[in-house]
C-alpha positions as CSV (number, residue, x, y, z in Angstrom):
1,X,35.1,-20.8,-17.5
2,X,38.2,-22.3,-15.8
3,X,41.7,-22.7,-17.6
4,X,41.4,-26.2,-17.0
5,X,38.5,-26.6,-18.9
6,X,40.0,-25.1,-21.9
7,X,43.3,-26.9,-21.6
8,X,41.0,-30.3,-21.4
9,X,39.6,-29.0,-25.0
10,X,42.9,-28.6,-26.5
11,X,43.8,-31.8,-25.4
12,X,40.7,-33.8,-26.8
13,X,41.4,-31.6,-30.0
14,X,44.8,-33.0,-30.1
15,X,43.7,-36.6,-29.1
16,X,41.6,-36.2,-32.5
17,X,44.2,-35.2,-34.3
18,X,46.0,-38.0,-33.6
19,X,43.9,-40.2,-34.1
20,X,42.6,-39.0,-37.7
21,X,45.6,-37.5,-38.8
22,X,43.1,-35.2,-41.0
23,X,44.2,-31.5,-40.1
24,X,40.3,-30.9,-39.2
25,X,40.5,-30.5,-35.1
26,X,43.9,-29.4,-34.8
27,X,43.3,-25.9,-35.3
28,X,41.0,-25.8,-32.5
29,X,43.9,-26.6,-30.1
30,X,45.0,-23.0,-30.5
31,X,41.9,-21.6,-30.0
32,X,41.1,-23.2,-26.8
33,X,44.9,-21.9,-25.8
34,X,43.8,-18.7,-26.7
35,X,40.8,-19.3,-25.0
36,X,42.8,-21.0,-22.1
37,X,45.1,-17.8,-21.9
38,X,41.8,-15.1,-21.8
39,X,40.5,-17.4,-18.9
40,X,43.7,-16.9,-17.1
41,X,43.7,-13.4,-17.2
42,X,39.9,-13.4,-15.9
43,X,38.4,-12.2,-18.8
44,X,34.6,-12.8,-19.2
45,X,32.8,-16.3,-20.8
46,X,32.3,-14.6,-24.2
47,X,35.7,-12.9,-24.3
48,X,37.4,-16.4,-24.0
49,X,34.3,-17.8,-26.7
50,X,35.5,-15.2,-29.0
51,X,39.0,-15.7,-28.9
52,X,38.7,-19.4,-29.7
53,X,36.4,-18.8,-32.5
54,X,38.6,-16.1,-33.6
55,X,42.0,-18.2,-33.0
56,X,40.5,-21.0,-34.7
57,X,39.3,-19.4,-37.5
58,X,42.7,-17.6,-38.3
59,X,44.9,-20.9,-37.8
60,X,41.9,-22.3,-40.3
61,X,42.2,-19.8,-42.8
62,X,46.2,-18.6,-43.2
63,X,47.9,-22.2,-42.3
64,X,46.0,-24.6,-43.4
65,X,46.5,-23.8,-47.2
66,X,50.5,-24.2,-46.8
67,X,50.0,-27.1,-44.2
68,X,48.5,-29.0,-47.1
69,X,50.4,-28.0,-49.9
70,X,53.7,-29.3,-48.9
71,X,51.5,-32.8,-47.6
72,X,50.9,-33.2,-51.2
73,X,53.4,-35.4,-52.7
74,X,54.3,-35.5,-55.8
75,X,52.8,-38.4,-58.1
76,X,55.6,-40.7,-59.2
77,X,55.2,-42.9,-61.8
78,X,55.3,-46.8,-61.2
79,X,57.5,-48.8,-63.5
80,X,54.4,-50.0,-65.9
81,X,53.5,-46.2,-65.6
82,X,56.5,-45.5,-66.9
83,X,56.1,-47.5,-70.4
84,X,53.2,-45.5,-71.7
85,X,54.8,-43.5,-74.7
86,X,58.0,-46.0,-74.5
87,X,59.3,-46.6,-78.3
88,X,59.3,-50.6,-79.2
89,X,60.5,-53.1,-81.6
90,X,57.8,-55.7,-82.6
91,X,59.6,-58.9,-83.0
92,X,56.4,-61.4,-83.8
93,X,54.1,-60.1,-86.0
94,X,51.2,-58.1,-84.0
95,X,47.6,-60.0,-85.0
96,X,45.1,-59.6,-82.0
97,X,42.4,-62.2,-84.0
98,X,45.0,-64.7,-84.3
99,X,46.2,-63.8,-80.1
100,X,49.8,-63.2,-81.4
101,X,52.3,-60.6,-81.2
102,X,55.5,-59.5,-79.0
103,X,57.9,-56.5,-79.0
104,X,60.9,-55.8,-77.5
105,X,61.0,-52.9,-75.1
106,X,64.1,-52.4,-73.3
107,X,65.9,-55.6,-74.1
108,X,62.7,-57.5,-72.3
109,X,60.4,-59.3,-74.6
110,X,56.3,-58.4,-73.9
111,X,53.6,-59.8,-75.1
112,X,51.7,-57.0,-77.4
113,X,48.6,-55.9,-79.2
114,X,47.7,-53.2,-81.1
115,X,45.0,-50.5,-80.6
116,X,42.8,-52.1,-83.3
117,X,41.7,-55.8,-84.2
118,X,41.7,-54.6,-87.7
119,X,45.3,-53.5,-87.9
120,X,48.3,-56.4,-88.2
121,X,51.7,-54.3,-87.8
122,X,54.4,-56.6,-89.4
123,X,57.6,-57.8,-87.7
124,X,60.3,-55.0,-87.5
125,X,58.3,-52.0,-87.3
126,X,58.5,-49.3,-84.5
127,X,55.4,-49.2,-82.5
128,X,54.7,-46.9,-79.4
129,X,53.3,-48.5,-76.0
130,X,49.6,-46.7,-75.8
131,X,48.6,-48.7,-72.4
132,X,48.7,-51.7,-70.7
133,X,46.4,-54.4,-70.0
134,X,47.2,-57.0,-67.6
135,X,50.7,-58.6,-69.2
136,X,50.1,-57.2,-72.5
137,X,51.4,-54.3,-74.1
138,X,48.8,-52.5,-76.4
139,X,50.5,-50.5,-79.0
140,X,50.4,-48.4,-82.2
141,X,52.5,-48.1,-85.4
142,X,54.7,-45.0,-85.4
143,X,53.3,-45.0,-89.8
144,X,50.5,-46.0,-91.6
145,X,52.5,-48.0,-93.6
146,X,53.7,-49.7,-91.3
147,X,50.5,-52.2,-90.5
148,X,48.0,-54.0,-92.7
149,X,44.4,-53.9,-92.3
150,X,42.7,-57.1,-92.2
């Protein structure tokens, strides 16, 4: 097979790879090098066969792990993320069946719940931001004694 047709491959391969950005075709672009290179130096069909499959295959197997590993990026939290776990100050007393309750987290004022409908946590106490849902805060006491069940 011609050189040409081989440096055609690698250039489809990288036209894929551009366009995916996936890492799936672009170790083929060495192989059909390698297989462009065993075509130069006249070497038979299947020689030039083998050393892409072989080319590719290598490429696949020893850079492709570290290729991806430093893609990965490192999860950062987002600034609601970053409340989960946050100590608070509850500044209205917490009551999800009568819809009220706020704390203080941070020096900003939130509008808060608490885990359980059954638990009021009185005005004062330390709670501790569980999740969020939507606007509101959903918390916990730190104590027991530090809520009244309904």
């Amino acid at each position: 097979m011609p050189v040409s047709y081989w440096l055609i491959a690698a250039v489809l391969f990288l036209v894929i790879e551009i366009v995916t950005l996936s890492l799936a075709s672009i170790w083929f672009i060495g192989g059909a090098l390698a297989g462009a290179l065993m075509a130069g130096l006249g070497m038979p069909l299947w020689l030039q066969v083998t050393a892409f499959v072989v080319v590719s295959i290598v490429l696949l197997v020893l850079i492709a792990p570290v290729v991806r590993s430093n893609l990965k990026r490192k999860r950062t939290d987002t600034n609601l993320d970053s409340l989960i776990g946050q100590a608070c100050i509850v500044t209205q007393r917490i009551d999800n069946l009568a819809g009220a309750g706020q704390v203080d987290l941070k020096g900003q004022i939130w509008t808060a719940r608490s885990t359980s409908d059954d638990m009021k946590i009185q005005e004062g106490s330390k709670v501790f931001v569980q999740s969020i849902s939507g606007v509101k805060l959903i918390v916990a006491p730190e104590k027991k004694e530090d809520y009244n069940n309904v």
